[in-house]
C-alpha positions in Angstrom: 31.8 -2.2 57.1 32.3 -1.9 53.4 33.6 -4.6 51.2 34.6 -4.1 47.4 33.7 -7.7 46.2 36.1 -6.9 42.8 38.7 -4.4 44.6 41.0 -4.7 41.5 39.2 -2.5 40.0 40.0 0.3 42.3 43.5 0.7 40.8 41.7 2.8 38.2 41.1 5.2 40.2 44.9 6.4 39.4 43.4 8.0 36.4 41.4 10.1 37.8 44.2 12.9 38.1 45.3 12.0 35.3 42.3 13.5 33.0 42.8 16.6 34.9 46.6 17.3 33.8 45.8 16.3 30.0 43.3 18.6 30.1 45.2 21.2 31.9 47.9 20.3 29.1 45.7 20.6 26.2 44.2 24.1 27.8 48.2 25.0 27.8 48.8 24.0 24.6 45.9 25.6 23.0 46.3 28.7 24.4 49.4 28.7 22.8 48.6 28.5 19.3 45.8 30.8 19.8 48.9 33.5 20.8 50.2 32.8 17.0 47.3 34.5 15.6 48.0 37.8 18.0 47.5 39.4 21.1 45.8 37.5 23.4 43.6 40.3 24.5 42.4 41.0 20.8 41.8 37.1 20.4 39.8 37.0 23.7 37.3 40.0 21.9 36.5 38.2 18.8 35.6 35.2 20.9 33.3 36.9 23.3 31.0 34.1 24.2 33.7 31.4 25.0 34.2 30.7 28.3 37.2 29.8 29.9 35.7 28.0 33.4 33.4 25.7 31.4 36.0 24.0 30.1 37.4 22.7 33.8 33.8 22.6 34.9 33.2 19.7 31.9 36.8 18.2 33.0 35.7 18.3 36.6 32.7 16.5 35.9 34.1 13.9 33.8 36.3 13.2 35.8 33.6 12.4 38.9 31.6 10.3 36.5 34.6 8.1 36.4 35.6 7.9 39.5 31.9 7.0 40.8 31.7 4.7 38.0 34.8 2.4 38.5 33.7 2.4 42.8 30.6 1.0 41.1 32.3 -1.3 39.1 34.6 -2.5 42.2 31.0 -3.7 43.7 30.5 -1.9 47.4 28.9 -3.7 49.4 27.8 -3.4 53.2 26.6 -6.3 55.5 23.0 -6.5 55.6 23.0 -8.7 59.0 25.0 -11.0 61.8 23.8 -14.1 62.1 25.6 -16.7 64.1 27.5 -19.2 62.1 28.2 -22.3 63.0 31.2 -24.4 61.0 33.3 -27.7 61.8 36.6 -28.1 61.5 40.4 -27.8 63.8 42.2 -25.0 64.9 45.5 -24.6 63.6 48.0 -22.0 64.9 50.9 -21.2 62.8 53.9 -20.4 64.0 56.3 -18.6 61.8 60.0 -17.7 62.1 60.6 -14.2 61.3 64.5 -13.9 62.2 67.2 -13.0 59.9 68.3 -16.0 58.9 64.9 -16.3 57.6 66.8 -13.7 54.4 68.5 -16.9 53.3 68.1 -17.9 49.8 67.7 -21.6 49.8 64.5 -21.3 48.8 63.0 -18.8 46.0 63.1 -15.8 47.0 64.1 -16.4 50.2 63.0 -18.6 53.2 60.4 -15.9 54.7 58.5 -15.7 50.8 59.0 -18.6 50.1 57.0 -20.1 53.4 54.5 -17.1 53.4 52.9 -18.1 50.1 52.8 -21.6 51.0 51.3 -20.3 53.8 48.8 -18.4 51.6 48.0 -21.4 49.4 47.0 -23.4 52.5 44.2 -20.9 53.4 42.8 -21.0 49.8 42.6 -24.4 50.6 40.8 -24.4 53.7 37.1 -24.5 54.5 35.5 -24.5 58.3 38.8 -24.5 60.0 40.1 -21.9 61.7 43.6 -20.3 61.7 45.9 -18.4 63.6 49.3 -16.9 63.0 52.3 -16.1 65.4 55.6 -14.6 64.2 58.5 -15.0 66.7 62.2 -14.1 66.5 63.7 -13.3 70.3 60.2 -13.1 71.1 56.5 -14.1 70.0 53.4 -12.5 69.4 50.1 -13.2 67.9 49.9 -11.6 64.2 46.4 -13.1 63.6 43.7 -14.7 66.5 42.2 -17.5 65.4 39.3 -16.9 62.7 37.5 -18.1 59.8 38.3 -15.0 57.8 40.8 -16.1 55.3 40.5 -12.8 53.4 42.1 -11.3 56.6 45.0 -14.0 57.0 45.9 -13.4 53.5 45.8 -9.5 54.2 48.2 -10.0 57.2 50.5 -12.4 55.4 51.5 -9.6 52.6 52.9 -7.2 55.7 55.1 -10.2 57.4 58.6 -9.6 57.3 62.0 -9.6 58.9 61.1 -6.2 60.8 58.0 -7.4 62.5 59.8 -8.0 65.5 62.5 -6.3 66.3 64.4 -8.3 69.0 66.5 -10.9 67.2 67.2 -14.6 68.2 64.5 -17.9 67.3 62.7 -18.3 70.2 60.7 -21.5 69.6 59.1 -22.5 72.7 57.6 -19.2 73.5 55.9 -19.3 70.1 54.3 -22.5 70.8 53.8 -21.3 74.5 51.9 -17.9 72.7 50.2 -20.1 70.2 49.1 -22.7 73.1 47.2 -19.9 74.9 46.0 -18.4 71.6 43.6 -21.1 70.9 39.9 -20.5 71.3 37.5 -21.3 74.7 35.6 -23.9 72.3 38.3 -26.0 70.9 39.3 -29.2 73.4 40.1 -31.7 70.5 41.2 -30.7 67.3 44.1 -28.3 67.8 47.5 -28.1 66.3 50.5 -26.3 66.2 52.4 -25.9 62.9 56.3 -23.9 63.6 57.6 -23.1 60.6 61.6 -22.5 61.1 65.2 -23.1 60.5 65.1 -24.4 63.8 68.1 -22.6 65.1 66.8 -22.0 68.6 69.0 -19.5 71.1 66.5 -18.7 73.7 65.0 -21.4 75.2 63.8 -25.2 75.5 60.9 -25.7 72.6 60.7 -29.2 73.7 59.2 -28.7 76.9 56.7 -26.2 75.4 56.2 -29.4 72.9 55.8 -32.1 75.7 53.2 -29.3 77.4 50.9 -29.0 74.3 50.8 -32.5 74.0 49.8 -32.9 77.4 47.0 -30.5 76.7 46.0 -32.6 73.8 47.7 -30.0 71.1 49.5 -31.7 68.4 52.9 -29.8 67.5 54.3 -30.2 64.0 57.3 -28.9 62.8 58.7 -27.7 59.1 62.7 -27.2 58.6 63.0 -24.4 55.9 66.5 -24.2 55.1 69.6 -26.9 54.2 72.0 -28.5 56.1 74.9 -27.0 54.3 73.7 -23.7 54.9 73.8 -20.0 53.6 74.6 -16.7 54.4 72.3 -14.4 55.4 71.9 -11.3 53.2 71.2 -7.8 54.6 71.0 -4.6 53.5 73.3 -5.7 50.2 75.9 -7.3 52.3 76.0 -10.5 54.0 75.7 -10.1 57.4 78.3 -11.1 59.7 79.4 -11.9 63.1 81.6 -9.3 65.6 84.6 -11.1 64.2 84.0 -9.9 60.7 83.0 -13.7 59.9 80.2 -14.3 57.4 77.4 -15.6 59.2 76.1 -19.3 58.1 72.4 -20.8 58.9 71.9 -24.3 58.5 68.6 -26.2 59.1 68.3 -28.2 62.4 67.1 -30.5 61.7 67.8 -32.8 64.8 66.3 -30.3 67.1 62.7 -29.9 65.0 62.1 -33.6 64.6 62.6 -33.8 68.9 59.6 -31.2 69.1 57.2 -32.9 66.8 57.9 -35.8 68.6 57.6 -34.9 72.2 54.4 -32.8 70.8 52.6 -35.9 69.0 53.2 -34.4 65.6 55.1 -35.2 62.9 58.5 -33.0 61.3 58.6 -32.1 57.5 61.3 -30.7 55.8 60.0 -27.9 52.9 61.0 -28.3 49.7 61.2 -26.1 47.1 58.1 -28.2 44.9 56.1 -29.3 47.9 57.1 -26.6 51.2 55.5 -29.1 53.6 52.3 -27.8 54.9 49.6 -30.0 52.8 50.8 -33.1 53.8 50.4 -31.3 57.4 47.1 -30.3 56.7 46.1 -33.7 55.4 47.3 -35.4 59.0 45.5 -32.5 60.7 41.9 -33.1 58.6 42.0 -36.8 60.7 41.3 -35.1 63.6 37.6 -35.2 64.7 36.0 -32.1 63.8 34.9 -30.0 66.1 31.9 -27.1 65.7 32.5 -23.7 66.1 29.9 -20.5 66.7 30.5 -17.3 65.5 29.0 -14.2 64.4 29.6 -13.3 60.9 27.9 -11.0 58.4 25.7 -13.4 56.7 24.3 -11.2 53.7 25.4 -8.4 52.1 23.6 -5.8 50.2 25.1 -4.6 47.0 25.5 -0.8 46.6 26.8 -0.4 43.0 24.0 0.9 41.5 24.0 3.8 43.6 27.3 4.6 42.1 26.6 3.7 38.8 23.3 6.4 38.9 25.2 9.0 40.2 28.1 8.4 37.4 25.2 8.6 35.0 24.3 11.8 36.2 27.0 13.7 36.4 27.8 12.3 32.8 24.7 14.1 31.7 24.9 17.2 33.3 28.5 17.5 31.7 27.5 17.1 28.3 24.6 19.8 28.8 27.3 22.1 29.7 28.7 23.7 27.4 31.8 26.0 26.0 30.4 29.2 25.7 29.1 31.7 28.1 25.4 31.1 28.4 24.2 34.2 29.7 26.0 36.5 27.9 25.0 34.5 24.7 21.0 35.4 25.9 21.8 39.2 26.9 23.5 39.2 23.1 20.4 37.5 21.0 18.2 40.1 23.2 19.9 43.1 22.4 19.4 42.7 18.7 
């Protein structure tokens, strides 16, 4: 597997067609002027020796040296070895409302941004636990098995949104019923549940699923994200209404989410816009006793930019040996006199 250790720099690489057309512009341009002077036929005799493929030869070639020199400078790397790692810490699934009502704007941008990089900025923060992620709407699945690889959580955080699931409704107990069984074989003590919704369920009873996790010796917290006033729920430039023609209003439930963090031994935050929630969440869940996890990771990896680094040098060299005129033609000519 490769990994680019500074991937940032692989936006460059947008430039590489670009050195192509400006130098298919400047050939354009040039050949125009040169058909000021006269026929084009009489101009290409007095310049007998200039070659006209050299030119996108050189181009070609510059252009190679800079793509292999900014995949050098984005850092390839490849894992050396697995090694079996061994970390302490909880497990902590994630549950996260993806419904429609999740488009509301109490929150900047909306509800589903606004608890996503809250989300994102809890994983920068962690170190040895492991986390999960399950997006429900009508139904649940698991986005992300539980792992150490926050690099990967944050990658499938950026393509979470309303569309992920298809069927419609907030289905809370089967997310904690999905998160429940997504926990892993070695975890018995420190495991927790943190649902992150409106909490306007319409499928089923999330407290049971609550009362069963505890039971289990899972600890279920919950985290409102909207207000009690409520707000309509923007979609595709309207506001979405109801068959009636009725705009459509969500309001935070607040009544029902503190009842599942109760019968689920947690405790229920509501987000605000400053603080969303989720560290003083994490900071309950860090009391837990840790527990210590094996897994196999890659635990070196070997650098490969100076690979790409040596061939950009040598292409750079070979394009300025070449030159503009024609080389053999130029020999034949010197011989001949």
């Amino acid at each position: 597997m490769i990994y680019f250790a500074q991937a940032q720099y692989l936006v460059l690489l947008i430039l590489v067609p670009v050195f192509l057309a400006l130098y298919g512009l400047m050939r354009y341009l040039r050949k125009k002027r040169i058909l000021k002077f006269g026929d084009a036929a009489l101009v290409t005799q007095l310049m007998p020796s200039y070659s006209r493929t050299k030119g996108w030869v050189r181009a070609v070639l510059f252009s190679l040296a800079f793509f292999f020199f900014i995949i050098g400078m984005s850092r390839p790397q490849i894992g050396a070895k697995l090694k079996e790692h061994q970390t302490k810490g909880a497990e902590v699934m994630i549950a996260l409302d993806v419904s429609n009502s999740m488009l509301a704007k109490d929150y900047s941008p909306n509800r589903l941004e606004r608890a996503k990089l809250a989300i994102s900025r809890i994983v920068d923060k962690l170190d040895g636990d492991r986390i999960g992620l399950v997006l429900f709407a009508g139904t649940s699945f698991v986005q992300l098995p539980i792992t150490t690889d926050y690099v990967s959580a944050k990658m499938f955080l950026n393509s979470i949104s309303t569309s992920s699931i298809p069927v419609q409704g907030t289905a809370i107990g089967d997310a904690i019923n999905t998160c429940i069984r997504s926990f892993s074989a070695q975890s018995e003590k420190s495991r927790a549940i943190i649902v992150i919704t409106d909490g306007e369920n319409h499928e089923d009873n999330p407290v049971d699923a609550a009362k069963q996790a505890a039971e289990m010796g899972i600890q279920v917290y919950t985290i409102g994200v909207g207000s009690a006033e409520g707000q309509p729920i923007p979609m595709n430039g309207e506001l979405l209404k109801d068959s009636k023609g009725n705009i459509v209003v969500t309001k935070l439930d607040e009544a029902t989410l503190r009842e599942i963090a109760e019968a689920g031994g947690g405790a229920y935050v509501r987000a605000g816009n400053e603080e969303f929630g989720l560290n003083p969440v994490i900071a309950s869940i860090r009391k837990l006793e840790d527990e210590q996890f094996n897994s196999v990771v890659f635990e070196e990896y070997d650098e490969q930019y100076m690979y790409f680094f040596a061939i950009a040098l040598v292409l750079l060299v070979i394009q300025m040996l070449v030159g503009e005129r024609k080389m053999f033609r130029h020999l034949f000519d010197r011989q001949g006199n």
